[in-house]
Backbone as CSV, one residue per row, in Angstrom:
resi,resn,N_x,N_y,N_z,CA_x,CA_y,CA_z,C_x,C_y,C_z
1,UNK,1.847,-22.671,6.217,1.700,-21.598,7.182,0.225,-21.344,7.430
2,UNK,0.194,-20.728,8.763,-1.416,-20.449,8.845,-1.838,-18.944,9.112
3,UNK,-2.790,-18.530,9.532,-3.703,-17.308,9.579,-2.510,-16.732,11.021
4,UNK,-2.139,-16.874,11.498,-1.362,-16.764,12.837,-0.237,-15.967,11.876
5,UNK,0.758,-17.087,11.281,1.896,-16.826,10.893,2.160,-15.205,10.109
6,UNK,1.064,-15.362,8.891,0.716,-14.587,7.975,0.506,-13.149,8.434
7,UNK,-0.786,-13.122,9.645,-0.564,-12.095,10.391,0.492,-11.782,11.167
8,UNK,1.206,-12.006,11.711,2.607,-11.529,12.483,3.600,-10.497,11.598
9,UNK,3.418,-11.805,10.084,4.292,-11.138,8.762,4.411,-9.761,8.235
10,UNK,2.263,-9.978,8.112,2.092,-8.450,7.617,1.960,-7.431,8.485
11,UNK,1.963,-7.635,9.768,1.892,-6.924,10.428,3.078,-5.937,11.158
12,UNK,4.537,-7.357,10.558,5.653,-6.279,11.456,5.660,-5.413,9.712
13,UNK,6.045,-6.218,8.828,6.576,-6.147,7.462,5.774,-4.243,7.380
14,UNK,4.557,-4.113,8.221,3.718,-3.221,7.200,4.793,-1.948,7.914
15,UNK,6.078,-1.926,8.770,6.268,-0.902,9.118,7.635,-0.465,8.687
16,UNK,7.770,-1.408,7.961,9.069,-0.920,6.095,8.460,-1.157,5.636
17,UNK,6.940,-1.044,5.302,6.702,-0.603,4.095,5.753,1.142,4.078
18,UNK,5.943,1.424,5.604,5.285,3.111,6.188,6.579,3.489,5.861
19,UNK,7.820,3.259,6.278,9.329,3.734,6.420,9.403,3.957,5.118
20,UNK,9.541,3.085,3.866,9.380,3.069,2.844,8.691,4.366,1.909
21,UNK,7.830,4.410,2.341,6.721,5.386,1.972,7.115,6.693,2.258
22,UNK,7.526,6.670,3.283,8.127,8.173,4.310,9.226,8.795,3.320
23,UNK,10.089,7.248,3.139,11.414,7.968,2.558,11.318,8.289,0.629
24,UNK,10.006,7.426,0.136,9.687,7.763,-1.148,9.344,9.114,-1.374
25,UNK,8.104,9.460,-0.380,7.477,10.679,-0.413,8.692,11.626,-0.276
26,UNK,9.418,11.692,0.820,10.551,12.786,0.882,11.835,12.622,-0.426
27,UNK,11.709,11.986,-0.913,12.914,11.530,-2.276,11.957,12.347,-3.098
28,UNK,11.049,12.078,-3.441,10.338,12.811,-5.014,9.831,13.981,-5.161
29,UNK,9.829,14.470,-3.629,9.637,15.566,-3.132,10.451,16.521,-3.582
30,UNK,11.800,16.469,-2.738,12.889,16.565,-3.164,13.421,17.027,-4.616
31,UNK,13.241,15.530,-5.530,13.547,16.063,-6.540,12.358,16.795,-7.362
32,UNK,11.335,16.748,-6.847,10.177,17.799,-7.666,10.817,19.207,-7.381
33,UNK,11.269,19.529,-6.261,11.569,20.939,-5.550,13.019,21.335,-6.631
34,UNK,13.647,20.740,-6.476,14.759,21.263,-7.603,14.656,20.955,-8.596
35,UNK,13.803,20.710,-9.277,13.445,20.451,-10.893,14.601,19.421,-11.352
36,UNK,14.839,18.272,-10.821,15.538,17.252,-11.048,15.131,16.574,-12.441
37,UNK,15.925,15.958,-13.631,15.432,15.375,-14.774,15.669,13.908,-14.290
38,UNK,14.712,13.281,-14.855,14.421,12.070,-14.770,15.324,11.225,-15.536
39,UNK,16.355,10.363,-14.554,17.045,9.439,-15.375,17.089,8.469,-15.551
40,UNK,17.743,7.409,-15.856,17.657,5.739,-15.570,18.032,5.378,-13.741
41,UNK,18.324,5.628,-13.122,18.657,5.538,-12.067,17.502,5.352,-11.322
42,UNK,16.643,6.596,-10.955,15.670,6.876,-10.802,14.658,5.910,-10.491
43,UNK,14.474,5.226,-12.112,14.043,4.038,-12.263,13.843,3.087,-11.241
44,UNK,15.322,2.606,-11.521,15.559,1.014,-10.253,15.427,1.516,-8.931
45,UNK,15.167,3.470,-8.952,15.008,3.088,-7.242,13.077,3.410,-6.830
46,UNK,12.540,3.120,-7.857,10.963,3.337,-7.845,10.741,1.977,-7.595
47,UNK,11.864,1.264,-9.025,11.519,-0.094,-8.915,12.242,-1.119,-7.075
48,UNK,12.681,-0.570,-6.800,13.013,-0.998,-5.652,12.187,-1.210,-4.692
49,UNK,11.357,0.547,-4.436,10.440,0.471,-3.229,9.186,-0.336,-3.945
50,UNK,8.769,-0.262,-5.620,7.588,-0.846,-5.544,8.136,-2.593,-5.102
51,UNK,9.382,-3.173,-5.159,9.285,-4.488,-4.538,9.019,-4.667,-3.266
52,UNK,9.338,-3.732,-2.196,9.157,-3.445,-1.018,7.614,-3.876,-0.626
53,UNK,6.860,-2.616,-1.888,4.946,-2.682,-1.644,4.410,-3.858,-2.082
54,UNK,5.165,-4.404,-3.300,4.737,-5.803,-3.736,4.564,-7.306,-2.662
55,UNK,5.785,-7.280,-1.583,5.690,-8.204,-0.723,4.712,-8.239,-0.208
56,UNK,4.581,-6.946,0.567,3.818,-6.720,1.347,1.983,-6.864,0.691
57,UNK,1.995,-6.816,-0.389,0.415,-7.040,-1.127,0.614,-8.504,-0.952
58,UNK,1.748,-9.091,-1.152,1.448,-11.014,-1.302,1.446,-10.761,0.096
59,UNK,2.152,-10.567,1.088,1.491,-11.160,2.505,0.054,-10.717,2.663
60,UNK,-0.458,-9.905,2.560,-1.584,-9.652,2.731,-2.450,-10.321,2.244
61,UNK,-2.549,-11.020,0.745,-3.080,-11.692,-0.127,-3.112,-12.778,0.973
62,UNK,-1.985,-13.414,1.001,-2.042,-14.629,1.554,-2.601,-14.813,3.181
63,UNK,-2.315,-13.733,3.981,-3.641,-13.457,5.279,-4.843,-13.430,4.832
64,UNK,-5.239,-12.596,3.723,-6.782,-12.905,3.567,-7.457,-14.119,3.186
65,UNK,-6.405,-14.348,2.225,-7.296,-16.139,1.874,-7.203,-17.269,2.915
66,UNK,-6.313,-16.981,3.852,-6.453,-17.485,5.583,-7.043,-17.164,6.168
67,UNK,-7.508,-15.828,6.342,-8.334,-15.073,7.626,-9.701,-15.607,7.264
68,UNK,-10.176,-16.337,8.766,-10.994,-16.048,9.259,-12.280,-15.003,9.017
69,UNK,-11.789,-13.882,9.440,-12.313,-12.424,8.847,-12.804,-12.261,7.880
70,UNK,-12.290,-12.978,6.577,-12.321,-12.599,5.305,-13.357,-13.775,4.784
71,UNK,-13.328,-14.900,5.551,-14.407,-15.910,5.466,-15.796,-15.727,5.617
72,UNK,-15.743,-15.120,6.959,-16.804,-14.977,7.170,-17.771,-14.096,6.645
73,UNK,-16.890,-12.550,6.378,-17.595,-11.633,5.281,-17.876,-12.373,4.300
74,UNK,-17.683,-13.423,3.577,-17.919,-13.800,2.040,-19.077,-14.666,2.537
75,UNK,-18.905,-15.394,3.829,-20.146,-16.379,3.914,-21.369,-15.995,3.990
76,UNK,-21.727,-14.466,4.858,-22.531,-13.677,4.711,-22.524,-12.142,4.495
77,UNK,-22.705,-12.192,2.985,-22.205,-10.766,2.208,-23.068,-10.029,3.040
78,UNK,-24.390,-10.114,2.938,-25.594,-8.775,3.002,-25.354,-8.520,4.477
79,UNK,-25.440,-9.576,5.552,-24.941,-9.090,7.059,-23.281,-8.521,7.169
80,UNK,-22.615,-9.054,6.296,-21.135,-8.495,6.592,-21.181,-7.085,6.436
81,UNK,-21.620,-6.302,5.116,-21.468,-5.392,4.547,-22.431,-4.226,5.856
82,UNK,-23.013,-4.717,6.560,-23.411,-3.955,7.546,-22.460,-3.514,8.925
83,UNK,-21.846,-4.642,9.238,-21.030,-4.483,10.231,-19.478,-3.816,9.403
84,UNK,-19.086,-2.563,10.288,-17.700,-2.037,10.046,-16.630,-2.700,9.962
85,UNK,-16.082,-3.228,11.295,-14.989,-3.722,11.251,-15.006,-5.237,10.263
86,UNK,-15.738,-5.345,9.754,-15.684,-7.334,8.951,-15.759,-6.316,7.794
87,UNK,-16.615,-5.389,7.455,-16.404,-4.823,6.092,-15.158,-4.223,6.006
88,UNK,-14.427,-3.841,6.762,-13.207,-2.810,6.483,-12.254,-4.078,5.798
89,UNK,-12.056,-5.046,6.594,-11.282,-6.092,6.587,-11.689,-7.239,5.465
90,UNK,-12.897,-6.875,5.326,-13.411,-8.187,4.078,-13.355,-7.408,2.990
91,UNK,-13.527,-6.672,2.657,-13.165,-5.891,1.588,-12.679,-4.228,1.214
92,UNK,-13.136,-3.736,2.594,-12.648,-2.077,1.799,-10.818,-2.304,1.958
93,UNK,-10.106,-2.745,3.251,-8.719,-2.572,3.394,-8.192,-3.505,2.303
94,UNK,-8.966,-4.330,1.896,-7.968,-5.397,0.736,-7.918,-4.963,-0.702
95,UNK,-9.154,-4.295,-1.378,-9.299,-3.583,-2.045,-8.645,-2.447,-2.282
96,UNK,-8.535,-1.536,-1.179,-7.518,-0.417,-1.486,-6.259,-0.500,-1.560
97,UNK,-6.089,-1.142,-0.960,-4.561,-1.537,-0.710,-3.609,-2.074,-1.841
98,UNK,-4.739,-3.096,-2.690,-4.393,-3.582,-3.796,-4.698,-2.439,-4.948
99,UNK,-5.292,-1.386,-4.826,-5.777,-0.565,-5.895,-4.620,0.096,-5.741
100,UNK,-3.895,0.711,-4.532,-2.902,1.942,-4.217,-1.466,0.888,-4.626
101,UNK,-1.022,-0.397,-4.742,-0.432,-1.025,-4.860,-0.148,-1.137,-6.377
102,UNK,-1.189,-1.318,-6.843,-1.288,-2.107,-8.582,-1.125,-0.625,-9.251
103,UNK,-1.510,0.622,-8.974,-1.359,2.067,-9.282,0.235,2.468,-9.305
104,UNK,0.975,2.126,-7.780,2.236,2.363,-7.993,3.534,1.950,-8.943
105,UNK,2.767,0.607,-9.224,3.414,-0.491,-10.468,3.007,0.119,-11.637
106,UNK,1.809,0.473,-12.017,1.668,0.780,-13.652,2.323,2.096,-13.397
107,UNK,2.192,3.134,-12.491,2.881,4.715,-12.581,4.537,4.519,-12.478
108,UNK,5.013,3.712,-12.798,6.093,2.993,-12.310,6.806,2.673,-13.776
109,UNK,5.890,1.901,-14.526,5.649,1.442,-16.125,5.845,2.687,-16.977
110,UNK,4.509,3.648,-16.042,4.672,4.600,-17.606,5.836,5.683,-17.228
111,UNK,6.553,5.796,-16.155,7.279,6.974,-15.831,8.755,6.237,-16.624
112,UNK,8.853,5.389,-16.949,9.433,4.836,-17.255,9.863,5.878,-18.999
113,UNK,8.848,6.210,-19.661,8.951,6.690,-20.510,9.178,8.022,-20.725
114,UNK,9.086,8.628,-19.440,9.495,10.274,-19.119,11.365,10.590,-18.752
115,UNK,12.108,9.279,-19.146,13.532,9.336,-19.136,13.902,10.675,-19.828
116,UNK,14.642,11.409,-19.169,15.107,12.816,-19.887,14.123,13.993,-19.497
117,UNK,13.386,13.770,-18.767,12.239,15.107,-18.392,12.328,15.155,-16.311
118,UNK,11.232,16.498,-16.615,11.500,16.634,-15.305,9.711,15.892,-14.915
119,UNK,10.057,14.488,-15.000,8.842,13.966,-14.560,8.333,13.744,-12.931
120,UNK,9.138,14.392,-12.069,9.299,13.990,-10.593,7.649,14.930,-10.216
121,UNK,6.927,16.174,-11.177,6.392,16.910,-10.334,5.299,15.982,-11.460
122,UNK,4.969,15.606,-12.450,4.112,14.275,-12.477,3.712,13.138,-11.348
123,UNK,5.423,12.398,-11.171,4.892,11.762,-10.207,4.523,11.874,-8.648
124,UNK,4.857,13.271,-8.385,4.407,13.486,-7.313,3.076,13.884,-7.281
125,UNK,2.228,14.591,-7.527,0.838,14.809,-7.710,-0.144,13.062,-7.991
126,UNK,0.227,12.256,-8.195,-0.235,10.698,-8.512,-0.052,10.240,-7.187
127,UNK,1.664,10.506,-6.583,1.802,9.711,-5.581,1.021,10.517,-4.159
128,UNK,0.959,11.323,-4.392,-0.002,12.087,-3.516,-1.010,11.120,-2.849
129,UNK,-2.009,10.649,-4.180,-2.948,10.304,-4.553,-3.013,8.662,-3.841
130,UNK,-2.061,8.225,-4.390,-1.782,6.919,-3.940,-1.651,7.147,-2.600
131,UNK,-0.493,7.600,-1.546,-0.247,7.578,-0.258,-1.551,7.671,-0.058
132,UNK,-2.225,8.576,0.162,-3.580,9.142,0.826,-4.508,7.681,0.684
133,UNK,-4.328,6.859,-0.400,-5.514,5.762,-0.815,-4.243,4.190,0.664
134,UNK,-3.520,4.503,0.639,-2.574,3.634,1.526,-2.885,3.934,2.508
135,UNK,-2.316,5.414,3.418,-2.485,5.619,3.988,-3.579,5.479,4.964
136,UNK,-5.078,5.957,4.485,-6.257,5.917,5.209,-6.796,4.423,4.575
137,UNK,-6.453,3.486,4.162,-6.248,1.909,4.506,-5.745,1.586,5.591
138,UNK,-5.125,1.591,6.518,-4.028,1.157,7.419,-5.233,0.663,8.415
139,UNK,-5.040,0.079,8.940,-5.990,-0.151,10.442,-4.812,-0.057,11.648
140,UNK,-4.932,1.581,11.818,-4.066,2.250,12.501,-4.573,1.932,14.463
141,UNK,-3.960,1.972,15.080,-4.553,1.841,16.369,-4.862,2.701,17.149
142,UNK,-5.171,4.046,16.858,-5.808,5.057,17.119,-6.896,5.179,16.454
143,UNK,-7.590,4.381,15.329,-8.683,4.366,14.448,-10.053,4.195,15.515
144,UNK,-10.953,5.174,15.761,-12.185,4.239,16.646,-12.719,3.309,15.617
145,UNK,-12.714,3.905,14.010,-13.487,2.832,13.461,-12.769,1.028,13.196
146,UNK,-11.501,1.319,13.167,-11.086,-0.363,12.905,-9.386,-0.305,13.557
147,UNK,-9.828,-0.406,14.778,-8.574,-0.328,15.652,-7.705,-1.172,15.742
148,UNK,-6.544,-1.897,15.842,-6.084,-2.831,15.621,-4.493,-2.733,16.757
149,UNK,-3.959,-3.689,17.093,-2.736,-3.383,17.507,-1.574,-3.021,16.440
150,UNK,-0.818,-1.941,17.007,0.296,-1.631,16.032,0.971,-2.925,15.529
151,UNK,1.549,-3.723,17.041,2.429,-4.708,17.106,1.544,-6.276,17.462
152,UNK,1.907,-6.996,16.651,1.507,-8.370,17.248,2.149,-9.375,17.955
């Protein structure tokens, strides 16, 4: 596959993994608001959406080590890191993305051990944290700084 393909992927893919997000945030919400206890169930459905975010980090992975974009920032660091849009894309959006990604997996690990508690208002204050680090990653198409088409 090439830089073409990869982008198309992550690009429809990234909008179950916003849907995703929408319906996580309103689930833990939820059960933070009624003081819900944390059960095994719970679990497989954290572990569910983080497979959802996981794809979506390998497509991305695999656009960057294709892109173009991502070449050229590495070929010239000190001029890349000046220009916005090659820096957003050469490293701040791949970086965060993978930081807000690899965060949801270990908070994922350790909630794991809060079976029997009301750990939902834990993980909501984290996931806060995370969305917001996802979120203002996106190269949304209303962005002036790194505008992009929604759809490819």
């Amino acid at each position: 596959m090439n830089y073409a393909h990869w982008l198309i992927y992550h690009s429809y893919y990234r909008w179950l993994v916003i849907f995703a997000l929408l319906i996580q945030f309103i689930w833990v919400y939820i059960q933070k608001r009624n003081n819900r206890i944390f059960v095994r169930k719970d679990i497989q459905v954290l572990v569910f959406f983080c497979l959802i975010y996981n794809i979506q980090l390998l497509l991305g992975w695999m656009l960057y080590l294709s892109s173009p974009l991502s070449m050229s920032f590495w070929a010239d660091l000190p001029a890349s890191l000046k220009n916005r849009q090659v820096r957003f894309f050469g490293l701040e959006h791949m970086s965060m993305m993978t930081v807000g990604i690899i965060w949801m997996n270990v908070l994922t690990l350790i909630v794991r051990k809060k079976i029997g508690t009301p750990a939902f208002t834990y993980l909501w204050k984290r996931y806060l944290w995370i969305y917001l680090i996802i979120l203002t990653s996106v190269p949304w198409s209303f962005s002036p700084l790194t505008s992009r088409p929604n759809f490819r």
